[in-house]
N, C-alpha and C positions, 0 to 999 in steps of 0.2 A: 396604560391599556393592556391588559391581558392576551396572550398571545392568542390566537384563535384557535379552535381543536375540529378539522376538518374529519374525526374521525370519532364527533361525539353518539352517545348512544350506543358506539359499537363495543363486542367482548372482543380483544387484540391480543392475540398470542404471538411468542416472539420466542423462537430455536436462535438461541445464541451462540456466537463465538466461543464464549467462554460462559461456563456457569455464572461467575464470578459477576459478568459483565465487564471484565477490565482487562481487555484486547483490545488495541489499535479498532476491531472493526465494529465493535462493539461501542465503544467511547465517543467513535466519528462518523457513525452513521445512523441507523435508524434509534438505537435507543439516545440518542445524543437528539436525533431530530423530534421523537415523540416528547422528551422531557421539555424543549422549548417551545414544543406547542400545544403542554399540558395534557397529552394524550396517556392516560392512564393502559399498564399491558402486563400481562404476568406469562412466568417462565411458560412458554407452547407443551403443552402434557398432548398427545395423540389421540389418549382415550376420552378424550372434553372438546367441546363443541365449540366453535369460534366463529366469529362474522370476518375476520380477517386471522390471518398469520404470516408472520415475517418468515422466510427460514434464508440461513445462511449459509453458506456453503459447509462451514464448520459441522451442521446438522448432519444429522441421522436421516441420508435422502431415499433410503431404503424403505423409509417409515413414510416418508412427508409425499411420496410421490403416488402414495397408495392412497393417501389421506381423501377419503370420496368426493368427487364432485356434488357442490350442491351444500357442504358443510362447511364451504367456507372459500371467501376470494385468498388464493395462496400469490404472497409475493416473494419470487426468488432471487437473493442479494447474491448471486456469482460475480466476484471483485477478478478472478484469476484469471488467463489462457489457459485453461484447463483441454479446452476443445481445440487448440493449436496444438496440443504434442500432439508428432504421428504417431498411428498407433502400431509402429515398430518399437518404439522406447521402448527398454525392457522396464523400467520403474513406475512408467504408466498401465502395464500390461498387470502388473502384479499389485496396484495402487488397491481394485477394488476385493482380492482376496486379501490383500496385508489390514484393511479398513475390516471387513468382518471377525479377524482371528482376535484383533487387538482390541474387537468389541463397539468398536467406533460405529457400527452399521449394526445393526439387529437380523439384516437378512442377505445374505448374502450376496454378492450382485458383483463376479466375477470382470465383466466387463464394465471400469467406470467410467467409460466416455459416454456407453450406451444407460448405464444409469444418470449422467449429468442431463443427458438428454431428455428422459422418461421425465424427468424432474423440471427442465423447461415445458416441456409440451403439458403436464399437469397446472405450473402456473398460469395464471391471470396474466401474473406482470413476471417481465426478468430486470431488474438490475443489472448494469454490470459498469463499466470503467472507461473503455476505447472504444473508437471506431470498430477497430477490426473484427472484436468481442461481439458487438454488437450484430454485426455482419453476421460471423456465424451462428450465435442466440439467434437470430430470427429466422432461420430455419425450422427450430420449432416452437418460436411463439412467434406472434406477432405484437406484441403489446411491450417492446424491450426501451427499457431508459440507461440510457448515461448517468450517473452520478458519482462524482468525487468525494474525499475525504473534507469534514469540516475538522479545521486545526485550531479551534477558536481557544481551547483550553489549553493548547500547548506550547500558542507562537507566542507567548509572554514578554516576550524580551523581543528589543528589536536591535540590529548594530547601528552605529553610528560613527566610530573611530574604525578605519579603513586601513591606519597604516599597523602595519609588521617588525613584530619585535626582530632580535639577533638570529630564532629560530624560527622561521615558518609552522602554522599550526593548520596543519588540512585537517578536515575532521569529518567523520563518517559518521550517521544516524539509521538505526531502525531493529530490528528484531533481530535475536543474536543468531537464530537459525539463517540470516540471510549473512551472516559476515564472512561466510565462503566466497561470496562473489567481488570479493575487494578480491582475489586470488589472482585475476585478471591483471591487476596490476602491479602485481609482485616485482616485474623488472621494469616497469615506468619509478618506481616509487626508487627502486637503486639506482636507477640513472640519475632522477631529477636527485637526488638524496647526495650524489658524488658533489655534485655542483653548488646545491643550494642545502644550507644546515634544515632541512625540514623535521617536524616528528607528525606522528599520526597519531588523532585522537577519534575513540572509539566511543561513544553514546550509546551504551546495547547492555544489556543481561550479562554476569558474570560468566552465566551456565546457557548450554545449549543441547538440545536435543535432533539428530540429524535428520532421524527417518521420524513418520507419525508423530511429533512432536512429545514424545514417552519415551523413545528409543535411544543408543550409540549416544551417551551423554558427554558433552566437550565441555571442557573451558575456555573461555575465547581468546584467554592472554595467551594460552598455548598457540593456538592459531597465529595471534596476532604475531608472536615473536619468526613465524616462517616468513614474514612479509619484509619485516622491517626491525633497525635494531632500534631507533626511536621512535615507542609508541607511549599512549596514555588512555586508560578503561576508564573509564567516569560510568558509572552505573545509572542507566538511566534511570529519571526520576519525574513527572511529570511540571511537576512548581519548578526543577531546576535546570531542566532539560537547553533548555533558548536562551538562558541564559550561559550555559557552557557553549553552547554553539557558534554563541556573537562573540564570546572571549579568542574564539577560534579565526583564521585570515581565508581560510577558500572552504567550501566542502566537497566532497567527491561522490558521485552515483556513478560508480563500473556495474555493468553485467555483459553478461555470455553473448554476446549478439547470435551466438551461432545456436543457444536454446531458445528452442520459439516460448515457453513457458518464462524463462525472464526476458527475454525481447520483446514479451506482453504485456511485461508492467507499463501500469498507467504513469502519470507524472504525480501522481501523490507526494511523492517524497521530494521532486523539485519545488513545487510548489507551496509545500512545509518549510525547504529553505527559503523560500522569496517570500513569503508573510515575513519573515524576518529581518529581512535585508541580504540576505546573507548568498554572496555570489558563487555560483557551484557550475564544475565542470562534469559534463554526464556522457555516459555510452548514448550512442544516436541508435536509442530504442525509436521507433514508428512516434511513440505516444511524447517523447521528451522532443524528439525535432522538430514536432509540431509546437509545442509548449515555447522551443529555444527562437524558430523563426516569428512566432508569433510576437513575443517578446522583443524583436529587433538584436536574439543575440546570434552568438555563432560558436558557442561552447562546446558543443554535442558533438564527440569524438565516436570514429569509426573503426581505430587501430591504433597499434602503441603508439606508432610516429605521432599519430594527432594527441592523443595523451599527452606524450612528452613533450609537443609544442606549445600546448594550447597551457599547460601547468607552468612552463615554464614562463610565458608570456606575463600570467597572471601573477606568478609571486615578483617579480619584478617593476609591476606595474601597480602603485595602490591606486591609481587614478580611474583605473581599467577595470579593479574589482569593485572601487564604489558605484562606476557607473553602471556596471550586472548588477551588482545588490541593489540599487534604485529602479531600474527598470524594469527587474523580475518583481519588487516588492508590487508597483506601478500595475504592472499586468497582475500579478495574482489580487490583489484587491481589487482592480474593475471588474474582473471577468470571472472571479469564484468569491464573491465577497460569503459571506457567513447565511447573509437571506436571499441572496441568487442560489446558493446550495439549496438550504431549504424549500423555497418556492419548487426548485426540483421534484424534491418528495412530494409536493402540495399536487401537484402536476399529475403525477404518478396515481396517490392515490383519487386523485380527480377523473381518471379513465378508470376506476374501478368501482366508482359507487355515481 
């Protein structure tokens, strides 16, 4: 049976992530959702008419928030805590002139908290990730949904063999611009590293860009050698990604607890290791404690001490990590299976027409 297209009849325009379409947000959300439910949508041009348009945050919200009532129901996919930095941050202060100069924005829009704003109260719908997110989206809309990442194309591989060779293999997954936030655990990784032969492996971009994604070009091996002297880059690949992953014994989510901007990530990325099996120790961001107690675990570290307990615990123990990777897999297929995702969108755009 054909999957149904709750959004037949209508012109859908879609401001993507990436031109390309081949972003993370791009792949696992709305153009991932329309394509399984046959909803036909071409790249959002501004100067063309639309019954619906998606925009992402990645868009030109300079454009999309001017975009006239009346020519179309706008839904806005804001994934980030963008609206948690204070607006003391100096990188937030200058986010929405560094966005105009590099072209990213067509019109200027010096303050971007107050442009992320403009751009909810324009929408129909908000999108976004977390509770907290949420909370403050509805400030200026009221029509704001949760929805997570679908990993349907990525979590290929599942683990099954628990135990650990001669060397421990931790291993880290996601966009290379985020492999600054391993940094966090520069002196867990030397402690647990004194005691137990581990290496660190790296599933991410060779290259990385630090500012606007254009900018201060890195290489990640250079990075990775400030952390650690055993490490391994596997270039991420989408067919081969979950299968390096399961080859791997723990994985690790560090971030800044003290930046509200990564202490706003959602549990995407844990919940990409639990489709897999695969037992992972995390920073006790809001959105991951909720994910770890829900699950019945208790992985979700607060400070190096619990880092360097909770890692140590875990390479020690294979019994300890199969029963995370089974419990986390357990919870993320009840409660985000691929058509619970979905039905989400169905939901979403079921309050708009």
């Amino acid at each position: 049976m054909a999957a149904r297209n709750p959004l037949a009849g209508l012109r859908v325009g879609y401001a993507p992530y990436s031109p390309g379409l081949d972003k993370p947000g791009d792949r696992r959300r709305f153009a991932y959702y329309a394509r399984s439910r046959n909803i036909p949508f071409e790249i959002a041009d501004p100067a063309r008419s639309y019954d619906l348009v998606v925009v992402t945050e990645n868009a030109d919200i300079s454009v999309w928030s001017r975009y006239g009532e009346g020519k179309a129901r706008i839904v806005y996919d804001l994934i980030d805590s963008y609206l948690a930095i204070p607006r003391s941050n100096l990188k937030g202060r200058l986010r929405g002139l560094a966005k105009f100069v590099s072209r990213q924005n067509r019109y200027p829009r010096l303050d971007h908290w107050r442009a992320i704003e403009n751009m909810c109260r324009r929408a129909d719908a908000v999108v976004c990730t977390t509770e907290e997110q949420q909370r403050d989206i509805s400030k200026f809309c009221a029509n704001v949904h949760m929805i997570l990442d679908i990993h349907t194309t990525v979590a290929r591989a599942v683990k099954n063999d628990y135990a650990a060779g001669p060397v421990f293999k931790l291993v880290w997954e996601g966009l290379a611009s985020n492999v600054e936030s391993l940094y966090v655990l520069r002196e867990v990784l030397q402690a647990v590293g004194a005691k137990h032969p581990t290496s660190l492996n790296l599933v991410t971009d060779p290259e990385y860009f630090r500012y606007l994604r254009r900018y201060g070009r890195r290489r990640t091996a250079d990075f990775a050698r400030k952390l650690c002297k055993d490490f391994a880059l596997h270039e991420w690949n989408e067919r081969s990604c979950s299968h390096i992953i399961c080859g791997c014994d723990l994985a690790v989510i560090p971030l800044d607890l003290d930046d509200p901007f990564a202490a706003g990530k959602p549990e995407n990325k844990l919940l990409l290791f639990w489709r897999m099996g695969m037992p992972a120790v995390v920073s006790a961001t809001p959105a991951y404690a909720r994910a770890m107690q829900s699950a019945g675990l208790g992985m979700a570290c607060r400070s190096s001490d619990d880092w360097q307990r909770v890692l140590e615990r875990y390479i020690v123990d294979a019994g300890a990590r199969e029963d995370a990777g089974r419990r986390g897999k357990h919870y993320a297929d009840s409660s985000f299976s691929e058509e619970q995702l979905l039905s989400r969108w169905d939901v979403l755009f079921a309050s708009l027409f």
